[in-house]
Wavefront OBJ file of the C-alpha trace (Angstrom):
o trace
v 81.067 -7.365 -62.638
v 78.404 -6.426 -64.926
v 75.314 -4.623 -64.152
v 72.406 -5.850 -63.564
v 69.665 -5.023 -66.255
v 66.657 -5.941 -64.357
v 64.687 -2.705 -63.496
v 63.886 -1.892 -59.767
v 60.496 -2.740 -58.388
v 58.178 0.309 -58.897
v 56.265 0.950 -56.123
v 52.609 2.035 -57.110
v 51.266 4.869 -55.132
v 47.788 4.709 -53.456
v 45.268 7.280 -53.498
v 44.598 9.600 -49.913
v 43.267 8.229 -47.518
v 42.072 10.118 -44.360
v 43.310 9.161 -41.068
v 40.200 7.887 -38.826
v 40.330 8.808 -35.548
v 36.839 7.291 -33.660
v 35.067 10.390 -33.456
v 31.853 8.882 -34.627
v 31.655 6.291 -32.402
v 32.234 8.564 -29.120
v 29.490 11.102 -30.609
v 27.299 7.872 -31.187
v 28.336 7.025 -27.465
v 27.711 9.971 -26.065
v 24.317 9.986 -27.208
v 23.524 6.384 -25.828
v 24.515 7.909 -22.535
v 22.618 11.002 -22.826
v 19.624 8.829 -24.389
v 20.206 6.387 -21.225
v 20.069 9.131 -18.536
v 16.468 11.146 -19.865
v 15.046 7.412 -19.822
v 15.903 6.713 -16.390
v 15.482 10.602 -15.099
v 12.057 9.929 -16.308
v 11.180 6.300 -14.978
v 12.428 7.911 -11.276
v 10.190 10.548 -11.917
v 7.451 8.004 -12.609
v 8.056 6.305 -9.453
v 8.473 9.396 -7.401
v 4.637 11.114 -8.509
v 3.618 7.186 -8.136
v 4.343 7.262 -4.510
v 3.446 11.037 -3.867
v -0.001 9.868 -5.014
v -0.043 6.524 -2.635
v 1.135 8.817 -0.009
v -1.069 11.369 -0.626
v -4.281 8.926 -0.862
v -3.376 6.831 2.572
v -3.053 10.439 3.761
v -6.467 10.779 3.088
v -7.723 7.451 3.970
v -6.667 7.887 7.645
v -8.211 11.419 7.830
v -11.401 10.249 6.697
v -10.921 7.114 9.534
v -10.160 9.876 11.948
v -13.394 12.086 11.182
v -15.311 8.284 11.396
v -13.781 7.944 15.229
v -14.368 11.754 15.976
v -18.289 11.649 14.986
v -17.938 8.065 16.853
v -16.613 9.427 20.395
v -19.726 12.302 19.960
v -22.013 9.668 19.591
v -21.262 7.723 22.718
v -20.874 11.262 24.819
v -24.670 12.071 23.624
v -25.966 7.992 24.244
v -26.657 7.538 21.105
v -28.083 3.755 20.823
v -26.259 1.622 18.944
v -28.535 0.701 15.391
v -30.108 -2.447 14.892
v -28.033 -5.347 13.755
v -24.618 -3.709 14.697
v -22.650 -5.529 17.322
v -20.983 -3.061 19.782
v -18.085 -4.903 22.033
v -19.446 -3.491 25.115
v -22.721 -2.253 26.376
v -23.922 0.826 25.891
v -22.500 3.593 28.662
v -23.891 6.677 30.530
v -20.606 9.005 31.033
v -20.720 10.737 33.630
v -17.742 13.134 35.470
v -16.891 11.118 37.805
v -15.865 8.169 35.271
v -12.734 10.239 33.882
v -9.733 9.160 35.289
v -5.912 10.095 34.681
v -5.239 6.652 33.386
v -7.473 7.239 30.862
v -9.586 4.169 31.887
v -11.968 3.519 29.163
v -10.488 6.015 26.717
v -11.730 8.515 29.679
v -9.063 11.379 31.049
v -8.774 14.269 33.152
v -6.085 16.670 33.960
v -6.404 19.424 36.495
v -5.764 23.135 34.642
v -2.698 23.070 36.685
v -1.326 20.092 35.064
v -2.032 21.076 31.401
v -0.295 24.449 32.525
v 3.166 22.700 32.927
v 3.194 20.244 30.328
v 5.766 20.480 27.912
v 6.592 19.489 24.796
v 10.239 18.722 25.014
v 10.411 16.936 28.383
v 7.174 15.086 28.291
v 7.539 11.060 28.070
v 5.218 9.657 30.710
v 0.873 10.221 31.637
v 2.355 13.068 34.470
v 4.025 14.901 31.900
v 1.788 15.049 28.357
v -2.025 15.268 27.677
v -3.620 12.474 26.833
v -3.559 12.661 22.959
v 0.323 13.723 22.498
v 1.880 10.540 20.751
v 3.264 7.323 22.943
v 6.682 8.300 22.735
v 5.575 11.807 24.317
v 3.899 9.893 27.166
v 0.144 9.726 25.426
v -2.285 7.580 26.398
v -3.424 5.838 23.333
v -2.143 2.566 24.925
v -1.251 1.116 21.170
v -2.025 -2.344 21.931
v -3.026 -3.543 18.782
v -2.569 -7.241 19.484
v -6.106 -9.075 18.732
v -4.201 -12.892 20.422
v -4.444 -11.277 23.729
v -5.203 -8.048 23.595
v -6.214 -5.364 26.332
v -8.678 -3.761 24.447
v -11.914 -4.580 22.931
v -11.794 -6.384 19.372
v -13.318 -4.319 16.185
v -12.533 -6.868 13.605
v -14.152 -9.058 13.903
v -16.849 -7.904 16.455
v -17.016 -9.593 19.844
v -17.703 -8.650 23.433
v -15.113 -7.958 25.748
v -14.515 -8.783 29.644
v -12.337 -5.785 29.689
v -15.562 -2.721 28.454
v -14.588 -0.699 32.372
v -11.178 -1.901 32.885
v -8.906 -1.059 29.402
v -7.217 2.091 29.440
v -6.137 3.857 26.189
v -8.461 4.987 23.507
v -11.253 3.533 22.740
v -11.772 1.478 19.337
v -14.345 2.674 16.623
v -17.636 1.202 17.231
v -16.808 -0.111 20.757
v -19.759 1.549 22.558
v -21.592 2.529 19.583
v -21.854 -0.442 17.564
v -20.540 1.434 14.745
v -19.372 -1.214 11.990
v -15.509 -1.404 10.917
v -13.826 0.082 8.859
v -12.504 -1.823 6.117
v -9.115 -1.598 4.019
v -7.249 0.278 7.166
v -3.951 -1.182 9.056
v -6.018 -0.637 12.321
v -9.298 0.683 13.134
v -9.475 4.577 14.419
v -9.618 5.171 17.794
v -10.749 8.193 20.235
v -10.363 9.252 23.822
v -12.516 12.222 25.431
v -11.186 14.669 28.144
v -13.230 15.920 30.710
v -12.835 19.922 31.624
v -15.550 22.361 33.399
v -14.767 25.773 31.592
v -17.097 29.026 32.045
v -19.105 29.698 29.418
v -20.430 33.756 28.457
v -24.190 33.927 29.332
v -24.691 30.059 30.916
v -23.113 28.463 34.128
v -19.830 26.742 35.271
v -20.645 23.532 32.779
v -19.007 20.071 31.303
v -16.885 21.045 28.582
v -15.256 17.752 26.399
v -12.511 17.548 23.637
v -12.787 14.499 21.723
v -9.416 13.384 20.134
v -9.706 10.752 17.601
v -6.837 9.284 15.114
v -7.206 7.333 12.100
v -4.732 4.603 10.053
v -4.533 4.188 6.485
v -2.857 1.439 5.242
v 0.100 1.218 7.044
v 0.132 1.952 11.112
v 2.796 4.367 10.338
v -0.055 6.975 8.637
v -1.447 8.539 11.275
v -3.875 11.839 11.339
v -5.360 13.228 14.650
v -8.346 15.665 14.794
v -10.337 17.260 17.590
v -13.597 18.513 18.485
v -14.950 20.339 21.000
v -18.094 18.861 22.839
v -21.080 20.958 24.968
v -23.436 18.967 26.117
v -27.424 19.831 25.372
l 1 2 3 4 5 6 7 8 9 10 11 12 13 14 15 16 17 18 19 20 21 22 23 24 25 26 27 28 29 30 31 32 33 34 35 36 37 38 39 40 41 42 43 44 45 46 47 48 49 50 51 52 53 54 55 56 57 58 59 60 61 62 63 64 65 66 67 68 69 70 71 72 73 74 75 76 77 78 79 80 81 82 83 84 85 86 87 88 89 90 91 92 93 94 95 96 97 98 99 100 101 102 103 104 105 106 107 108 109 110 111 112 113 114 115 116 117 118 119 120 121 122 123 124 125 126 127 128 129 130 131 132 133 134 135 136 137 138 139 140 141 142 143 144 145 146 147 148 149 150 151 152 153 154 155 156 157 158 159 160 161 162 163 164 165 166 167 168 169 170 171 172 173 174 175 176 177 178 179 180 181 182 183 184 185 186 187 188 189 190 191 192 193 194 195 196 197 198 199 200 201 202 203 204 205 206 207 208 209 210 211 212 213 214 215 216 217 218 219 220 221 222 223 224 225 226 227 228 229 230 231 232 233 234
C-alpha cells in the first residue's frame, strides 16, 4: 500500500509562560486582614477611653453630690435656717443627744464605743453588726428606699412636706431640713446621716463629738462616693 504523502501536522511551539501560583492575592489578603484588625484595634480603643472618660466624669459628679450632702448635714447640726424661697420637706430641727438612736431615726445614730470595738468587716450584715455608713449589704443604715409612689422618706424632687420628718429612719435626703434645692442631672439625690460620740478633747471638757457621712449618685445609682467629716460644735 502506498505511502501516504501528506506531511504530519506540525505542532507550533508557544513561548514560556510562568506558572501562577496565587501569591499575590494571599499577600493582597493578608493585608486586608492586617488593614481590618488596626481599624478595629483602634475603634475598641475609641470606645474604651470613651467610657473611661464617662466613668471618670460620673465619678466626679457623685463626689461633688457627696461634698453638697456633707456641707448639707453641717448645716442642719449648726441650725442653719433654711434661705428664703427654698422649700425644706420638714421643719427646721434642734438636734440634740438624746435624739440619736440605733435605728438611725431621722438619719440620727449612736453606737456605744463597745459596739464599734467589735464590728467587723467580714461578718457584718445587720444594724448590730456594722456602723451606720458601711453599705446595705454590710448591714448600713442608709435605708435605700428610693421609691417617690410610696416612699418612707421625705421627697427632694420635687419638694414637698412629709408626715414622716421624726419617724423615717435611714439617711437623710439633701435639703430635707435645710431647704437646700436639688440637685439636678443625678440618679438620686445625696444623702447624709450624723453619728453622735462624746470623745475627750486636749485642753476642753468631755464634749459632743459628730461624724457626718454623706454619699452622692451620679448618673446611675450604681456610682456611689462616700465622704466624712468630723463635727465640734461652737
Amino acid at each position: 500500500m502506498p505511502k501516504s504523502t501528506v506531511p504530519p501536522v506540525q505542532r507550533r511551539k508557544h513561548p514560556y509562560r510562568p506558572r501562577q501560583g496565587g501569591v499575590a492575592l494571599v499577600m493582597v489578603l493578608l493585608f486586608l486582614v492586617a488593614i481590618t484588625g488596626l481599624t478595629v484595634w483602634a475603634a475598641r480603643q475609641s470606645m474604651l477611653g470613651e467610657g473611661m472618660s464617662r466613668n471618670q466624669q460620673d465619678l466626679e459628679v457623685a463626689r461633688q453630690a457627696a461634698e453638697s450632702a456633707l456641707r448639707d448635714g453641717e448645716r442642719d447640726l449648726g441650725g442653719v435656717i433654711a434661705p428664703s424661697g427654698s422649700t425644706p420637706s420638714c421643719p427646721k430641727r434642734v438636734i440634740l443627744p438624746i435624739k440619736f438612736t440605733a435605728d438611725c431615726i431621722a438619719g440620727l445614730c449612736i453606737r456605744s464605743d463597745a459596739a464599734y470595738a467589735t464590728y467587723q468587716w467580714s461578718s457584718a450584715n445587720s444594724l448590730t453588726t456594722s456602723e451606720p455608713w458601711w453599705p446595705t449589704g454590710k448591714g448600713g443604715a442608709w435605708n435605700n428606699d428610693f421609691n417617690n409612689t410610696t416612699p418612707t422618706k421625705p421627697i427632694r424632687t420635687p419638694p414637698s412636706t412629709s408626715s414622716a420628718c421624726d419617724s423615717f429612719t435611714g439617711a437623710v435626703p439633701l435639703g430635707t431640713f435645710t431647704g437646700a434645692p436639688a440637685i439636678k442631672g443625678v440618679a438620686i439625690q445625696p444623702e447624709y446621716l450624723i453619728e453622735y460620740f462624746k470623745r475627750s478633747v486636749p485642753g476642753r471638757q468631755e464634749m459632743a463629738v459628730y461624724r457626718v457621712t454623706a454619699r452622692g449618685f451620679g448618673y446611675t445609682n450604681r456610682t456611689q462616693v462616700v465622704v466624712q467629716s468630723i463635727f465640734l460644735p461652737e
